[in-house]
C-alpha positions in Angstrom: 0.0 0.0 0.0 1.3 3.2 -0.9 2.0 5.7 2.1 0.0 9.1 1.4 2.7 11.0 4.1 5.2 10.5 1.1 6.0 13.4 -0.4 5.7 12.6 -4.4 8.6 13.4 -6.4 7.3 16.6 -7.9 6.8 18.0 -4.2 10.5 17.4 -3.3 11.6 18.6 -6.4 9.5 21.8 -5.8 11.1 21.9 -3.0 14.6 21.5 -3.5 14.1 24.6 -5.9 12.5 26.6 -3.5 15.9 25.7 -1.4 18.0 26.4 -4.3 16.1 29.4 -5.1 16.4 30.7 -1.8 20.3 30.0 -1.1 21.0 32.0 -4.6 18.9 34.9 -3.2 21.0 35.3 -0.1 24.1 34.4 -1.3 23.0 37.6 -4.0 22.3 39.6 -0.8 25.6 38.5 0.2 27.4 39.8 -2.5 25.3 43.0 -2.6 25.9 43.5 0.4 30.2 42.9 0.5 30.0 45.9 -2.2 27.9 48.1 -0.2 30.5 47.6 2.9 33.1 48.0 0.2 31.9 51.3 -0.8 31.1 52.6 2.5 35.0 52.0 3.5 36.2 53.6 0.5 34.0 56.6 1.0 35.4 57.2 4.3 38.8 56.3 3.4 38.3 59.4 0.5 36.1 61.5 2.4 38.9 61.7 5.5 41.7 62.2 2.8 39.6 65.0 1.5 38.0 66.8 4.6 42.0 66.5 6.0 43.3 68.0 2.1 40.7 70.4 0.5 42.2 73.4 2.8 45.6 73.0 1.7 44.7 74.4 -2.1 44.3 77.7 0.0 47.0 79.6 1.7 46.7 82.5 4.2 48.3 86.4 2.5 49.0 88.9 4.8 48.8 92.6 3.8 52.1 94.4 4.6 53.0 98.5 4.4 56.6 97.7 3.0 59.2 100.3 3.0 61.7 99.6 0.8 64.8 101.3 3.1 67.4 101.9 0.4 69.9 101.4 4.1 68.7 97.8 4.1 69.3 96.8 0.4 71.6 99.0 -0.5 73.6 100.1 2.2 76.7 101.2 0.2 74.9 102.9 -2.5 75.3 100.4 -5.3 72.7 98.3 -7.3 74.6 95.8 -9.2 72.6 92.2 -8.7 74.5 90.7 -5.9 73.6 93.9 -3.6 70.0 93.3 -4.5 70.0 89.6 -3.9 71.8 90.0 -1.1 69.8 92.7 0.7 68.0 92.6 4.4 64.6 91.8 3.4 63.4 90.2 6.7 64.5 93.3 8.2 62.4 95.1 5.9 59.4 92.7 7.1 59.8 93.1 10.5 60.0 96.9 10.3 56.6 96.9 8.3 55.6 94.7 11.3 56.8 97.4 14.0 55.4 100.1 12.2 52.2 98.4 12.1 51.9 97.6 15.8 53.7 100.4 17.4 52.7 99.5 20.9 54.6 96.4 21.0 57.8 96.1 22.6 60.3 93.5 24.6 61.9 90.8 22.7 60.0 87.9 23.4 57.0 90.0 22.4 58.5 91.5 19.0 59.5 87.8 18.2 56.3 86.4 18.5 54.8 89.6 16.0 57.4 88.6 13.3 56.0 84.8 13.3 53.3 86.2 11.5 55.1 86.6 8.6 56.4 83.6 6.4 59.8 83.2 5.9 59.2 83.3 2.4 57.8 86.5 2.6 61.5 88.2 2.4 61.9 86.2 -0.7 58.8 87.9 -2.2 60.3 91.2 -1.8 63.8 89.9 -3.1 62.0 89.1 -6.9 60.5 92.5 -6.5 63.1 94.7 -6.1 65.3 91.9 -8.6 62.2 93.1 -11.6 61.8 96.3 -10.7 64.7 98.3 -8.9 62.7 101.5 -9.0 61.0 100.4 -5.9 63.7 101.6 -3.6 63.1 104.3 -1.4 59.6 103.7 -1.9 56.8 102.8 0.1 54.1 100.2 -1.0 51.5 97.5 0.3 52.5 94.0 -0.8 50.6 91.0 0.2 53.1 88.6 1.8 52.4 84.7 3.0 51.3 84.0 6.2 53.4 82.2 8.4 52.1 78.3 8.9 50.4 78.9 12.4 48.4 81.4 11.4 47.7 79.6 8.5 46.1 76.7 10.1 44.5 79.4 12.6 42.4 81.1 9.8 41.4 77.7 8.7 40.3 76.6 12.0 42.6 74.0 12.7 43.7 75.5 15.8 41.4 76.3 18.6 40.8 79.3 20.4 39.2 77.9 23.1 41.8 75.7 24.8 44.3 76.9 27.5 47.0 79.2 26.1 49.8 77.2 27.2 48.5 74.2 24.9 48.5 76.5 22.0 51.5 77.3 19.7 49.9 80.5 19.3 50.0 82.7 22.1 46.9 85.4 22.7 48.4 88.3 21.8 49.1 86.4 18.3 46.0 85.9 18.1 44.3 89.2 19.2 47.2 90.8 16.3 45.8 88.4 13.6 42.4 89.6 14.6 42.8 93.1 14.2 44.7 92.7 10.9 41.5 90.6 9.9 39.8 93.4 11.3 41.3 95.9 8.9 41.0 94.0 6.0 44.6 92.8 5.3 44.4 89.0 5.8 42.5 86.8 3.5 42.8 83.5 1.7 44.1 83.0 -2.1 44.3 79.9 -4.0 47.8 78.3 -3.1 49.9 78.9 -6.0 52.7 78.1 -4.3 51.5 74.2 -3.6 52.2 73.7 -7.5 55.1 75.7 -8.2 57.3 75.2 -6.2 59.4 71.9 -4.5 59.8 70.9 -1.3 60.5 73.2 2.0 60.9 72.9 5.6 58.2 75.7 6.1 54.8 74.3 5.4 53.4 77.6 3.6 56.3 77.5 0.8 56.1 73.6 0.2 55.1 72.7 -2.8 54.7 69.2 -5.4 56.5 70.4 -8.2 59.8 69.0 -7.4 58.0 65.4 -6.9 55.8 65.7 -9.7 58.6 66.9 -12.0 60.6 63.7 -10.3 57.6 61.3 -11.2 57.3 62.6 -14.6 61.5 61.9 -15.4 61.1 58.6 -13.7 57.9 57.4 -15.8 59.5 58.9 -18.9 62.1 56.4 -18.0 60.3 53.4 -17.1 57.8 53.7 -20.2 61.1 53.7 -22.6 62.6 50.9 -21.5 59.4 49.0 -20.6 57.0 49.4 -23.3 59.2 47.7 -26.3 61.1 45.6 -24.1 57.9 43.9 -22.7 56.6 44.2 -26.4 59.5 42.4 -27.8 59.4 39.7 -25.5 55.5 39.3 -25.2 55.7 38.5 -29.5 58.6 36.3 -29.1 57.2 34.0 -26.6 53.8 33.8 -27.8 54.3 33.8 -31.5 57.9 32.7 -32.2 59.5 30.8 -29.5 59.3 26.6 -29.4 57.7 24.9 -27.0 60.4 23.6 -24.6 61.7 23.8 -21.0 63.6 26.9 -21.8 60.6 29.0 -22.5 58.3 26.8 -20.0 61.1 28.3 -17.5 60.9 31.5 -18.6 57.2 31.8 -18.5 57.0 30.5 -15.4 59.9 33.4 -13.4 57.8 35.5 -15.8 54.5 34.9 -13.5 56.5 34.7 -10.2 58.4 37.8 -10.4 55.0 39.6 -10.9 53.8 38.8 -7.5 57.8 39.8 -6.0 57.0 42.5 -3.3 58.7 46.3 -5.2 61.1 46.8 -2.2 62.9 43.5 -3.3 63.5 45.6 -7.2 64.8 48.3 -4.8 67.5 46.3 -3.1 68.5 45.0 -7.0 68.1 48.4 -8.2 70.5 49.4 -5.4 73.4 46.5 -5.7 73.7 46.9 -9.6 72.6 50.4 -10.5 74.2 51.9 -7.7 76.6 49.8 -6.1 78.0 48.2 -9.4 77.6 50.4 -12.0 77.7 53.5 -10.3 75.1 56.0 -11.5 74.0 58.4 -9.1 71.8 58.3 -6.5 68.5 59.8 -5.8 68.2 60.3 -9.7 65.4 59.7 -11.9 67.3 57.1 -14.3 68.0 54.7 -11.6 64.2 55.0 -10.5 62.8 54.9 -14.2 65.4 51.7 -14.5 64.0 49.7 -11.0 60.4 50.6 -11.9 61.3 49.0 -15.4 62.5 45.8 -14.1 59.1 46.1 -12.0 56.2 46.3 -14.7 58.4 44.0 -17.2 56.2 41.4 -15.8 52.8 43.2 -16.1 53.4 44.3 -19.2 54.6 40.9 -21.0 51.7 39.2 -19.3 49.1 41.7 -20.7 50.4 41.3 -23.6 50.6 37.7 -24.0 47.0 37.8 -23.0 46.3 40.3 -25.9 48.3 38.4 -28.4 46.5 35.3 -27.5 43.0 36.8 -28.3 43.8 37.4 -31.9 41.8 34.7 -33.8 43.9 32.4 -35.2 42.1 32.0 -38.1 43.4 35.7 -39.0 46.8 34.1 -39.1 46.4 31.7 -41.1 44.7 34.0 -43.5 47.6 36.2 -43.9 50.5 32.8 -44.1 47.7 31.7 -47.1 48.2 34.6 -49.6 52.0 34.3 -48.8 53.0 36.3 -46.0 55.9 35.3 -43.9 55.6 34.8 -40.1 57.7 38.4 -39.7 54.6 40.3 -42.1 52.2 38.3 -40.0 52.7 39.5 -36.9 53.7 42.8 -37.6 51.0 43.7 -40.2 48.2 41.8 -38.7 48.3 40.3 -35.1 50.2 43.7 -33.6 47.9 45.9 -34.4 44.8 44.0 -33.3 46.2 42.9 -30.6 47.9 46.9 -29.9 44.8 48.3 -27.9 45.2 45.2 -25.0 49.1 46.0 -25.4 48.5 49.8 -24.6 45.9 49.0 -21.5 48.6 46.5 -19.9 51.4 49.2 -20.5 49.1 51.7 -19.2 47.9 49.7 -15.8 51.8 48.7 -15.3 52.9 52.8 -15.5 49.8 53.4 -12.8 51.4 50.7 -10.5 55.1 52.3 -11.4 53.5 55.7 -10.1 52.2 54.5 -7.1 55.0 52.8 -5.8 57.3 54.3 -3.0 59.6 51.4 -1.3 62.2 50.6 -4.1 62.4 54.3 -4.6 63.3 54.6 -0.7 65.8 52.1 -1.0 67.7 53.8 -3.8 67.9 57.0 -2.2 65.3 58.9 -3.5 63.4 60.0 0.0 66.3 63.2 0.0 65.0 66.5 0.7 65.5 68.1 -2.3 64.5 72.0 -2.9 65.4 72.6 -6.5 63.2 71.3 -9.4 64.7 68.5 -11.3 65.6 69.0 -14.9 66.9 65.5 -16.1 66.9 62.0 -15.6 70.3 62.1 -13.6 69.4 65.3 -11.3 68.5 64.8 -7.8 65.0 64.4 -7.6 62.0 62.9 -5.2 58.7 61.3 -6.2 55.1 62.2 -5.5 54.6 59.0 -3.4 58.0 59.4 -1.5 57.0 63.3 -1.0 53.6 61.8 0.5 55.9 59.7 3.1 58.0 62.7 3.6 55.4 64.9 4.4 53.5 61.9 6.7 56.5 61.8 8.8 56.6 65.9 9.4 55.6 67.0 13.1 54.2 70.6 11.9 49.9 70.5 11.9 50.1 72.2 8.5 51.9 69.0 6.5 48.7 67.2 7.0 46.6 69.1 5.0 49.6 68.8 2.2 50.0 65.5 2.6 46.5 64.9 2.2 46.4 67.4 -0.7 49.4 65.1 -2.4 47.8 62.3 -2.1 44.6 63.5 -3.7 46.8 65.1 -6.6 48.2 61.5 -6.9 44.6 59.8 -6.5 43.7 62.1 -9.4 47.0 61.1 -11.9 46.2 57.2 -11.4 42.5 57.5 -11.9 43.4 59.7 -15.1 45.8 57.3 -16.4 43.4 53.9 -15.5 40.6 55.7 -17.2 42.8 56.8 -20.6 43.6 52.5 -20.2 39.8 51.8 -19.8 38.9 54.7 -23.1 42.2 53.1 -25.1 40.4 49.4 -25.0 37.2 50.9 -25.7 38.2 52.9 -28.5 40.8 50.1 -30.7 39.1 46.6 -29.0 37.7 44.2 -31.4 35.4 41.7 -30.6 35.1 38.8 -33.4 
């Protein structure tokens, strides 16, 4: 007799779906849901770098009386160009600074009322009177930077309500920078000086040029040497060489020294380069050749990958109306195969960019003032200026390290989305 408690086989089958059905809903939800948490992180992880960055793209001017006191620059009377570049111009600040607070007085007082002014502010008036001589013995209001303090004052990164002898500014600081607000000769401009000039131990002069200009040698350098080299040897192991140990080998250390962590390219970099051959240290050539040795592998892999998705039949095509293998592969399979070529080459400068130990190890974390201009001059990187800044005590490297690191952000993004536009643009599908 049959049982009628017996589930019939359609029943179970219905519900084994409704099972199945149900486990690929969550694990959906699942998956949904790792993206979302995803997301949230990277939003924070942006939105900190940018709440912590967006102020330093402003800097703090102050308005100044300046007397040009032909006894301070030209105390003997002449004007060739090493009197003027030579002259006291941060005694010519910190008379505009007496003049414009007559009431103050004692040393420790009068040195806290020159802080106000950046040291660079003496440079300022240096360039002036280098363009335009005419100026001394004459009196004129020139906006000068703001020293770093009251920088990050203005901005509100330092408090005004905690005890004074937590502060770095003292109150009479602050009551001065409130009645120059007061009379209208402090106020905020877009920080030139962040992207024209190099690197400073004041905070308010600092700027990524130096590093940028470093990046940009060192890139120029890597994409040379890479780009054919890992060409070149992406067409001769996918299209020309046999199959055989050799080239199993070689394919094989190919995929291997891919995942080698960067800092191990630095301490090659350093022993060869350096060590060995001698070239100098800190340079852009020696970075643009470690980084080369460090994409090689990205690039040839990308590349075999795009080589590989040429039909074949195309190929065989071309070897039928006579072609050799050469005129093959040049005239055919490169070019459609060129886009994935340029999107490898492309992801591996992005990684070369971003990387900051094997540029450490060769000596490329010096401070270094002046702007590069060539492969062999002493130079720094945007990512090592990042570190450099990181490891600064002063409140105001935050913000620029924060600011770099956005600028940096924005390069990589640029060049990932000119890789993602590149395959768009030249891919084939067949």
């Amino acid at each position: 007799m049959n049982n009628n408690s017996t589930p019939s086989v359609e029943d179970r089958v219905r519900a084994s779906l409704k099972k199945r059905y149900a486990r690929e809903k969550r694990f959906r939800y699942y998956g949904i849901g790792a993206i979302l948490i995803s997301m949230l992180f990277l939003c924070v992880l942006f939105g900190d770098i940018i709440s912590k960055g967006y102020t330093a793209f402003q800097q703090t001017y102050v308005k100044l009386d300046i007397y040009f006191d032909p006894a301070l620059i030209t105390p003997e009377g002449q004007m060739d160009q090493n009197t003027l570049i030579n002259g006291n111009y941060s005694g010519i600040i910190k008379q505009s600074l007496r003049d414009a607070f007559p009431n103050v007085s004692g040393r420790q007082d009068k040195r806290k009322l020159y802080s106000i002014a950046s040291n660079g502010a003496s440079h300022t008036l240096r360039k002036m009177i280098l363009a335009h001589p005419e100026l001394i013995g004459k009196k004129q209001s020139v906006w000068v930077l703001a020293d770093d303090e009251i920088d990050m004052l203005i901005k509100g990164h330092i408090s005004r309500d905690i005890p004074e002898e937590d502060r770095r500014l003292k109150d009479n600081q602050i009551q001065w920078v409130d009645q120059l607000m007061a009379n209208g000769r402090i106020e905020k401009r877009f920080n030139t000086t962040f992207f024209t000039s190099g690197d400073s131990r004041d905070p308010e002069m600092a700027g990524i040029l130096g590093a940028a200009a470093g990046s940009f040698y060192t890139l120029l350098v890597t994409l040379a040497l890479s780009f054919p080299i890992g060409i070149a040897a992406a067409i001769y192991l996918e299209e020309f060489a046999p199959q055989n140990r050799f080239t199993d080998f070689i394919e094989v250390n190919i995929n291997n020294l891919a995942a080698v962590p960067s800092i191990v390219f630095g301490l090659l970099g350093l022993a060869i380069f350096i060590n060995f051959l001698g070239l100098p240290r800190s340079a852009p050539l020696v970075g643009g050749l470690v980084l080369t040795l460090m994409t090689l592998p990205t690039i040839i892999i990308a590349s075999r990958a795009a080589l590989k998705s040429v039909p074949y039949s195309i190929r065989e095509a071309a070897l039928g109306v006579g072609a050799s293998k050469m005129q093959v592969v040049t005239h055919h399979v490169l070019p459609l195969a060129m886009p994935g070529m340029l999107t490898g080459t492309i992801i591996g400068m992005a990684q070369a960019l971003g990387e900051t130990a094997p540029l450490l190890v060769i000596g490329m974390v010096a401070f270094v003032v002046d702007i590069p201009g060539g492969i062999t001059d002493p130079s720094t990187a945007l990512p090592v200026q990042v570190f450099l800044w990181a490891d600064s005590p002063e409140r105001a490297f935050v913000e620029r390290t924060s600011a770099a690191i956005m600028v940096l952000l924005g390069f990589l993004a640029l060049m990932n989305i000119t890789g993602v536009l590149l395959r768009k643009r030249f891919e084939r599908r067949w």
